[in-house]
C-alpha positions in Angstrom: 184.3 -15.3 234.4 181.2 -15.2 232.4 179.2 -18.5 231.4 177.0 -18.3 228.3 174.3 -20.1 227.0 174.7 -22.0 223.2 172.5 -19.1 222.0 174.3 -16.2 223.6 177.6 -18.3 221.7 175.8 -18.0 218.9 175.8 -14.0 219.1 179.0 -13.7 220.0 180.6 -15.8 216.9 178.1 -13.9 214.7 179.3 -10.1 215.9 182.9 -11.2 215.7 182.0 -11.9 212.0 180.3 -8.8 211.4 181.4 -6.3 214.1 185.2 -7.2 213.7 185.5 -9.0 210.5 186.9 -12.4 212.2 185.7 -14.5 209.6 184.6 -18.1 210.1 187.8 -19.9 208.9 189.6 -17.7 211.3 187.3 -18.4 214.0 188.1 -22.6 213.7 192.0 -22.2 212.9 191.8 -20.3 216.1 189.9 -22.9 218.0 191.6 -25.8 216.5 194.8 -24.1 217.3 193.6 -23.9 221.2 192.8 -27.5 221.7 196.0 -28.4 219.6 197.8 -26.2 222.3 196.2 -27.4 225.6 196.7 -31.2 223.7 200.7 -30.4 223.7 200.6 -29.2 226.6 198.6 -31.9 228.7 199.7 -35.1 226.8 202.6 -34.1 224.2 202.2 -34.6 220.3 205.1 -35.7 218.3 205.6 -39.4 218.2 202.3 -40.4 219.2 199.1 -41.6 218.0 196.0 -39.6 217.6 192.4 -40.8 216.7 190.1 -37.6 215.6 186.7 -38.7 215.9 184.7 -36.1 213.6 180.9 -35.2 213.2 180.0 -33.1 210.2 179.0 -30.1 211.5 181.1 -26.8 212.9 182.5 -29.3 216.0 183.6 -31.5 213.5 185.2 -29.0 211.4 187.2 -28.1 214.7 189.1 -31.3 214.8 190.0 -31.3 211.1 192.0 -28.3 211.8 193.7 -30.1 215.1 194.5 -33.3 213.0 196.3 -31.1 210.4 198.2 -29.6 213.2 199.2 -32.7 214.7 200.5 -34.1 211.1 202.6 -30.3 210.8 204.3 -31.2 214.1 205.2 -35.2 213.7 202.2 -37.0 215.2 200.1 -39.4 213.9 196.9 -38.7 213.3 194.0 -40.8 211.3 190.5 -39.0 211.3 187.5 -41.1 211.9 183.9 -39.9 210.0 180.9 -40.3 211.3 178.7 -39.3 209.1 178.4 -38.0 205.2 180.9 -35.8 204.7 178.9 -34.1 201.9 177.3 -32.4 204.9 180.6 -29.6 205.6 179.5 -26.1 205.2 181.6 -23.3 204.8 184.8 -23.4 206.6 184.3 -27.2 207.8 183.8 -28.1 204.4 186.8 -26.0 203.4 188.8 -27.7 205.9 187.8 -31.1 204.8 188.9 -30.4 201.7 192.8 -29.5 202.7 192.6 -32.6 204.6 191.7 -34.4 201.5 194.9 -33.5 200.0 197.2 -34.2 202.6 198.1 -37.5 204.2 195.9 -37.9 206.6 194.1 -40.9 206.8 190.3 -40.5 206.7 188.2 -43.7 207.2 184.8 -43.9 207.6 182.6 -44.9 211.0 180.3 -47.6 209.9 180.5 -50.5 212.1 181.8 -52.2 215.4 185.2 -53.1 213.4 185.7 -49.6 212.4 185.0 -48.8 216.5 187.6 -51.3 217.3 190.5 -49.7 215.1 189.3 -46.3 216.0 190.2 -46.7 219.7 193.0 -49.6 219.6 195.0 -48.0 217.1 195.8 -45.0 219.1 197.3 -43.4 222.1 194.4 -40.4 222.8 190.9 -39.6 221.2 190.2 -36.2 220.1 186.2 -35.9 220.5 185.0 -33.9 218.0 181.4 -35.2 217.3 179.0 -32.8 218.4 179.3 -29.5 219.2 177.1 -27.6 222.3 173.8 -27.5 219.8 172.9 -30.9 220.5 169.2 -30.9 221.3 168.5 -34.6 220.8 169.1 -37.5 222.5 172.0 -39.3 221.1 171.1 -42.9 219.5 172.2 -45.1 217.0 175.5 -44.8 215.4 176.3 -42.3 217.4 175.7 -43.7 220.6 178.2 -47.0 220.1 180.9 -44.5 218.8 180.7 -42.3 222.3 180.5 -45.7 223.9 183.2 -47.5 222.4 185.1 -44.4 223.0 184.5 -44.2 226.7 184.8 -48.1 227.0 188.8 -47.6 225.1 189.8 -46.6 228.8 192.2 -43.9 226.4 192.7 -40.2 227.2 189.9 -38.1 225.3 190.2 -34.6 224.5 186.6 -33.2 223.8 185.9 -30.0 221.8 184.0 -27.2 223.1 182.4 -29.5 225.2 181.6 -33.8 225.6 179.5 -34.8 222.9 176.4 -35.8 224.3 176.2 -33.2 226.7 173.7 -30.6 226.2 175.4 -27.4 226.0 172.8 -25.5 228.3 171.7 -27.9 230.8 174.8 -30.1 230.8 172.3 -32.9 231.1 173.5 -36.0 229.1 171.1 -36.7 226.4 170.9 -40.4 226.2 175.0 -41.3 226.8 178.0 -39.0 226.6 181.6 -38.6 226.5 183.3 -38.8 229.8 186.7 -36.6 228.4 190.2 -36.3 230.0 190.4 -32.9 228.8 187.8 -30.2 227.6 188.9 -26.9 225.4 185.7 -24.4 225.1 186.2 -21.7 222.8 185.0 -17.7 223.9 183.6 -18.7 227.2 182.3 -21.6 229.2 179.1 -22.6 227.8 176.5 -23.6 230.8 176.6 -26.9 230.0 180.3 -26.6 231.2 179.7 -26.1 234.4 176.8 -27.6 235.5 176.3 -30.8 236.8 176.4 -33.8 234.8 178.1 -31.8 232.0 181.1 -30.6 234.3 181.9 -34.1 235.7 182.5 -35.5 232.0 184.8 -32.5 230.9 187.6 -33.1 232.9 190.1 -30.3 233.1 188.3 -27.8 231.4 190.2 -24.7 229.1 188.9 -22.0 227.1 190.7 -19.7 224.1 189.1 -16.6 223.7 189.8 -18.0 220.0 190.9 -14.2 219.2 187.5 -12.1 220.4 188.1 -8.7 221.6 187.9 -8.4 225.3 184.6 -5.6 225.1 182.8 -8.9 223.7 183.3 -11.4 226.7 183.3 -8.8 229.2 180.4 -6.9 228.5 178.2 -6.8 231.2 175.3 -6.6 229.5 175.6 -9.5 226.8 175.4 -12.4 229.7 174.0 -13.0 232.9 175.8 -16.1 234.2 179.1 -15.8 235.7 181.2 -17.9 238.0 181.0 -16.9 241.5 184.4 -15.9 242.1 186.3 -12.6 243.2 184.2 -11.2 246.0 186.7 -10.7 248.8 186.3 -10.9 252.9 186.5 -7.8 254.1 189.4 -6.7 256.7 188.3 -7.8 260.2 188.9 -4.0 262.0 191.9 -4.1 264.9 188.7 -3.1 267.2 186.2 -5.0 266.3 183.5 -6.0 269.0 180.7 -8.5 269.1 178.4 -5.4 268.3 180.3 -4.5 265.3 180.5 -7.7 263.6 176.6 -8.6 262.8 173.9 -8.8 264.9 172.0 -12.1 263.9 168.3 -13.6 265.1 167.5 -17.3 264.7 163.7 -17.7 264.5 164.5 -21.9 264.3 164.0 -25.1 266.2 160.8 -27.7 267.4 160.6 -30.4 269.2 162.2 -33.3 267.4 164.5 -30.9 265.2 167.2 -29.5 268.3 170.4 -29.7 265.4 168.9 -27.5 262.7 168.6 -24.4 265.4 172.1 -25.3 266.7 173.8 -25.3 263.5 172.2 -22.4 262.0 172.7 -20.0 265.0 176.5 -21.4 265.6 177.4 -21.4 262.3 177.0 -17.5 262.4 180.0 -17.4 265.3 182.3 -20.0 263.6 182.2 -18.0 259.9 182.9 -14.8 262.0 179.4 -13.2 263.0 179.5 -11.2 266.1 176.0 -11.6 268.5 173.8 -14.6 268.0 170.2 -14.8 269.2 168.2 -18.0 269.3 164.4 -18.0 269.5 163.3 -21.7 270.0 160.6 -23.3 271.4 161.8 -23.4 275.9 160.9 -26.5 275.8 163.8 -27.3 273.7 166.3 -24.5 274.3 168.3 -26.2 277.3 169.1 -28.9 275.3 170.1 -26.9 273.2 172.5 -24.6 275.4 174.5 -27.8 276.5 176.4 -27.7 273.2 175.6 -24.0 271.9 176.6 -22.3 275.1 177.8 -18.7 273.1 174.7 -18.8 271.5 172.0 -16.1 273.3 168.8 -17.9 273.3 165.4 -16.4 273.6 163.0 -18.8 274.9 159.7 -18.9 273.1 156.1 -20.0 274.0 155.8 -23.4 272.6 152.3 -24.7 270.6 151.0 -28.2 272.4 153.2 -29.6 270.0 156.7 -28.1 270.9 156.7 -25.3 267.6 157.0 -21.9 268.1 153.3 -20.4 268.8 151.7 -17.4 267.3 151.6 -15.5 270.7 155.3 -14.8 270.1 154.6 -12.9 267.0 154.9 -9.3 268.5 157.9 -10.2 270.3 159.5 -11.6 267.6 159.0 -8.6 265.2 160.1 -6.0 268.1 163.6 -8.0 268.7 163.7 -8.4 264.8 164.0 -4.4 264.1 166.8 -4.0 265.7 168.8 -7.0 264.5 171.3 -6.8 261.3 169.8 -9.7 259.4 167.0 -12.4 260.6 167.6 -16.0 259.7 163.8 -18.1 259.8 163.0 -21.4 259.5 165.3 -24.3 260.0 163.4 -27.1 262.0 160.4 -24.4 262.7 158.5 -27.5 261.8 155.1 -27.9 259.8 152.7 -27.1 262.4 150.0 -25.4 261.0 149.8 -22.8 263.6 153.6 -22.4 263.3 153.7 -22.2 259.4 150.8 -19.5 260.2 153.0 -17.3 262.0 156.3 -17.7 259.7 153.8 -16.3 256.9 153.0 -13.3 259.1 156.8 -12.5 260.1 158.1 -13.2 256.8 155.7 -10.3 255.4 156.8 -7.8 258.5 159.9 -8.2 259.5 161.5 -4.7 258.5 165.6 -6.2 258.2 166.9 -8.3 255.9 165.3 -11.7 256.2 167.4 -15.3 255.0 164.1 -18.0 255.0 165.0 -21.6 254.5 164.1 -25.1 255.6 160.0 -25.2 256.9 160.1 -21.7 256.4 160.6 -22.2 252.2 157.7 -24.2 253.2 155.9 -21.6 254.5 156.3 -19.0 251.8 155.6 -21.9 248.7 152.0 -21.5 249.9 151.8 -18.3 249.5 154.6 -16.5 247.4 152.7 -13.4 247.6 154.3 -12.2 250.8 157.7 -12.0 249.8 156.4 -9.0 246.9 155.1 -7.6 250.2 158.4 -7.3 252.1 160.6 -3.8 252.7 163.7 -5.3 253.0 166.0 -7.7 251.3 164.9 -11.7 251.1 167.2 -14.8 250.6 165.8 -18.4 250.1 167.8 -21.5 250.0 166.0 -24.2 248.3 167.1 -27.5 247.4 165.6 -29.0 244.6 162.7 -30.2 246.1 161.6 -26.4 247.6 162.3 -25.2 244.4 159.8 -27.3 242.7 157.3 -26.2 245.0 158.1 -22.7 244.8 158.7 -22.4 241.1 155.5 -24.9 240.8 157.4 -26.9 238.5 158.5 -30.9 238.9 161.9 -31.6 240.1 162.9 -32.8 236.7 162.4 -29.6 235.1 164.1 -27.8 238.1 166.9 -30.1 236.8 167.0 -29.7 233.2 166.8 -26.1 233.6 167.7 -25.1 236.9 169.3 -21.5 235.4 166.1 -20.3 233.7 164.0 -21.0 236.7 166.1 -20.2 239.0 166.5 -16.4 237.1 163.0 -16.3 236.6 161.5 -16.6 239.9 164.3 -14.4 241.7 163.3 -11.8 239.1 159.6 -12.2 239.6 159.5 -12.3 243.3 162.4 -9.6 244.1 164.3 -12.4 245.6 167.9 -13.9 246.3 167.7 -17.5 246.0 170.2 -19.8 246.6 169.4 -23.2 244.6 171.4 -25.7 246.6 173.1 -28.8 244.9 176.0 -29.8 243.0 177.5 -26.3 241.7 174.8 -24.4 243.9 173.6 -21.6 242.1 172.5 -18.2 243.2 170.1 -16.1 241.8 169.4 -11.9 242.2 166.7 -9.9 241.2 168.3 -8.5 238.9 168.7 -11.4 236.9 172.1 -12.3 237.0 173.2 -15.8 238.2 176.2 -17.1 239.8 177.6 -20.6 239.7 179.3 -21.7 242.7 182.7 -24.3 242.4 183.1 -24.7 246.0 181.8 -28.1 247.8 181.8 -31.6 247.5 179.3 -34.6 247.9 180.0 -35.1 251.3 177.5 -32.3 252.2 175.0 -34.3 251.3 174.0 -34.7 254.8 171.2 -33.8 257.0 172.1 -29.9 258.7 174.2 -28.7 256.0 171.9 -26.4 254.4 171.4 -25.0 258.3 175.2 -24.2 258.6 174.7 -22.4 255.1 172.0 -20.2 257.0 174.2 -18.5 259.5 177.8 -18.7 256.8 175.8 -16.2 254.9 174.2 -13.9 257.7 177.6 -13.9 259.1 179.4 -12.2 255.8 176.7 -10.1 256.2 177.8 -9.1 259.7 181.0 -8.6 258.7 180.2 -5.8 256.5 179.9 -7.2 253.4 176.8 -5.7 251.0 174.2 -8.3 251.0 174.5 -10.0 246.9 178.1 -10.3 247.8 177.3 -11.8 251.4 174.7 -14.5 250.1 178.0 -15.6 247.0 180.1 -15.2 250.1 178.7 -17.2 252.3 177.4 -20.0 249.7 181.4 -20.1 248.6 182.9 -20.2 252.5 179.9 -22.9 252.9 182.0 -25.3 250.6 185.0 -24.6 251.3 184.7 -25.5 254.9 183.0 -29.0 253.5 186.0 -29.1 251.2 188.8 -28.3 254.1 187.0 -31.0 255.7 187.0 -33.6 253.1 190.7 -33.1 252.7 191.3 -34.6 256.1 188.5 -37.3 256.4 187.5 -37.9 252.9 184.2 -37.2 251.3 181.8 -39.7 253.4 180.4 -39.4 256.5 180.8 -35.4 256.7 178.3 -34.3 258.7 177.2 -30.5 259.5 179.2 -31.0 262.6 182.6 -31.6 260.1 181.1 -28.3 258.4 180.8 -26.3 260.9 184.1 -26.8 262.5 186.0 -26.0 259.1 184.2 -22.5 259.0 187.0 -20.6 260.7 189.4 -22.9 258.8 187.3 -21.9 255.4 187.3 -17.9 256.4 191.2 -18.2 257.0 191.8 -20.1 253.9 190.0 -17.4 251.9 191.9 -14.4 253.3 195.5 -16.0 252.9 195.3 -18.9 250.6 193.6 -22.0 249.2 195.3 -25.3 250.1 197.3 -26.3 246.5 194.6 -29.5 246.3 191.8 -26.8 246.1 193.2 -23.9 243.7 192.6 -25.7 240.4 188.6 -26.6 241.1 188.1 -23.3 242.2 189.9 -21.8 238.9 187.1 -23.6 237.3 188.9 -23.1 233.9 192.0 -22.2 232.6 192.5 -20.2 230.1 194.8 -20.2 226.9 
């Protein structure tokens, strides 16, 4: 499903208006009538008590239209202003005034007393304060009604999306509404999915509210999208170690013996074929105790256990014949080491996954990826993002879509920004928000076990953009598997990379019931 941004919204509510004729009042009946719906649905209506907390803008308008619904069907609802009604425009306005002559109460939000009858006098909260335009932090007034809402322990219904979120970051400007249930209207906005924003929406629906299919499907009005529908391919009746992927490991120094291991297992448990692991020999039989399918290729150390530039021609020779080359986890800092990663990230003629020291590596001279004849995948965390983008980690934060498009674009890269809702980037500008995962991988050697998940799809015959959304979707769902069984702490990449065959089977015949709703994302009406 696409994802849009509050502007992209924008366009599409304007060429429904002019393209199609869907006029404005049409356009809020249909949205009211949504969140009435999934309101019915989720809690039930007649008989029960409903508090419609209304800004004056569009959002606002919204919930006048669900209140008059609610009255039509036998509930109760009283409609709480906050704000000068004065302010209505076009069909708000004209839905405040149809309100004004029915009977509906319609109070006024002025103080703490109001606050108190607002959220004791009823059964559920319908949130219709701000809409996805909010730009500003939220302060004032405005603040103690989203606080007294969220402290009035009832079920909230927010519309379009929390008020206080911001509709394209889903940062939460100042405080926010932590919501039951959310109804969007057209399409997710971004603020939707991402993290804060998707944690306070709760079970999340969207209503087309009556657009023509050509509008939200048309490839070239968005470029965000869920990452969903890539399928595994069939694994073939004669399938050999050959024909499943051919991966080498360039990972591993002395002190960092997991991040080689879990990289180069990772690509056997999600299904790769033929794993090679060049590591430092003073580490690789440590190694080999608990990695013993692995094929390791001992390397020529520096005086400080790193991989040494007098492998380089080696390297590159056993690289061109491999299907994809993974670099970097635990290569170190080493100067010498960091040196030589720069030098094989340029010439290594397959495609090439860097991560770990090796983002390292290429943030000090970006350069080199422009130079490359093949494919390239990063997978930053936040932190390597910042120093790739040159940006501080705040900003990677607040706008981690933009960025994260931006570079991909500008260095000819896939880029997988790790986190909460990881999201991956193409060159071609589109970018993919991932559902799968939990907190529990916030662990050290996850994003190692990512590595080889995504080299193996690759193996496995997949093309490469649907490999790297593959692999970052398998990824969680093996971390997910895992936290159904032993809860979300203390997963570690171990927990990870035993739930990778798990994940892979799960994918071809079925998500676990616990699991098919959060990767639905939405549902819509």
């Amino acid at each position: 499903m696409k994802v849009t941004t509050v502007d992209e919204m924008r366009s599409l509510d304007a060429e429904a208006i002019e393209r199609y004729g869907i006029s404005d009042e049409l356009l809020m009946e249909n949205a009211g009538i949504a969140a009435f719906s999934a309101l019915d649905r989720e809690f039930g209506i007649q008989g029960k008590r409903f508090s419609i907390v209304c800004g004056v803008g569009n959002n606002g308008g919204d919930g006048l239209v669900i209140a008059r619904k609610i009255h039509s069907v036998g509930g109760h609802a009283a409609i709480y202003l906050v704000g000068d009604p004065g302010r209505y425009r076009g069909a708000a306005r004209k839905n405040y005034s149809i309100i004004q002559k029915l009977p509906i109460e319609c109070r006024m939000v002025e103080d703490e007393k109001n606050m108190h009858e607002m959220t004791d006098s009823c059964d559920c909260i319908i949130d219709a304060l701000f809409g996805t335009g909010l730009t500003r932090v939220v302060s004032g007034l405005y603040a103690a009604v989203i606080d007294a809402m969220n402290r009035s322990t009832k079920p909230i219904l927010s519309i379009d999306i929390p008020s206080g979120i911001n509709g394209d970051s889903g940062m939460i400007m100042g405080t926010a509404v932590r919501a039951s249930w959310t109804v969007t209207f057209g399409l997710p906005k971004l603020g939707n999915m991402l993290y804060p924003g998707f944690e306070h929406c709760g079970r999340i629906f969207v209503s087309h509210i009556s657009f023509p299919p050509e509008m939200y499907e048309d490839q070239n009005h968005f470029s965000t999208s869920l990452n969903t529908g890539v399928s595994l391919p069939d694994r073939p009746l004669e399938a050999h170690k050959g024909s499943m992927g051919q991966a080498l490991f360039i990972a591993g120094a002395t002190n960092y013996l997991g991040a080689p291991y879990f990289a180069a297992m990772s690509f056997l448990k999600a299904g790769g074929g033929y794993s090679r692991l060049a590591a430092p020999k003073t580490i690789t039989p440590f190694i080999a105790v608990k990695g013993s399918e692995i094929v390791f290729l001992p390397q020529i150390p520096t005086d400080d256990g790193s991989i040494a530039a007098d492998n380089s021609d080696t390297l590159l020779e056993i690289a061109s014949n491999m299907d994809m080359v993974v670099l970097g986890p635990g290569i170190s800092l080493n100067h010498e080491t960091q040196q030589t990663a720069r030098d094989l990230i340029a010439k290594i003629p397959v495609p090439l996954l860097v991560d770990g020291d090796g983002i390292t590596a290429v943030s000090n001279k970006p350069e080199i990826l422009k130079k490359r004849q093949n494919d390239t995948i990063l997978t930053p965390h936040p932190g390597e993002m910042s120093r790739l983008a040159h940006k501080d980690i705040s900003t990677i934060r607040e706008n981690r879509v933009s960025i994260l498009r931006e570079f991909a674009m500008e260095h000819g890269v896939y880029t997988v920004l790790k986190g909460a809702h990881s999201l991956i980037g193409s060159p071609d500008g589109q970018v993919y928000i991932n559902l799968s995962g939990n907190p529990g991988m916030a662990s050290a050697g996850s994003g190692d076990v990512l590595t080889g998940t995504i080299a193996a799809m690759f193996g496995m015959g997949m093309p490469l953009p649907d490999a790297v959304k593959k692999g970052v979707f398998i990824h969680g769902l093996a971390a997910d598997l895992a936290a159904l069984v032993k809860g979300e702490d203390g997963i570690t990449a171990e927990d990870i990379l035993g739930y990778l065959p798990h994940a892979v089977h799960s994918d071809r015949v079925g998500f676990p019931k616990e699991l098919e709703d959060k990767y639905r994302g939405v549902h819509v009406i």
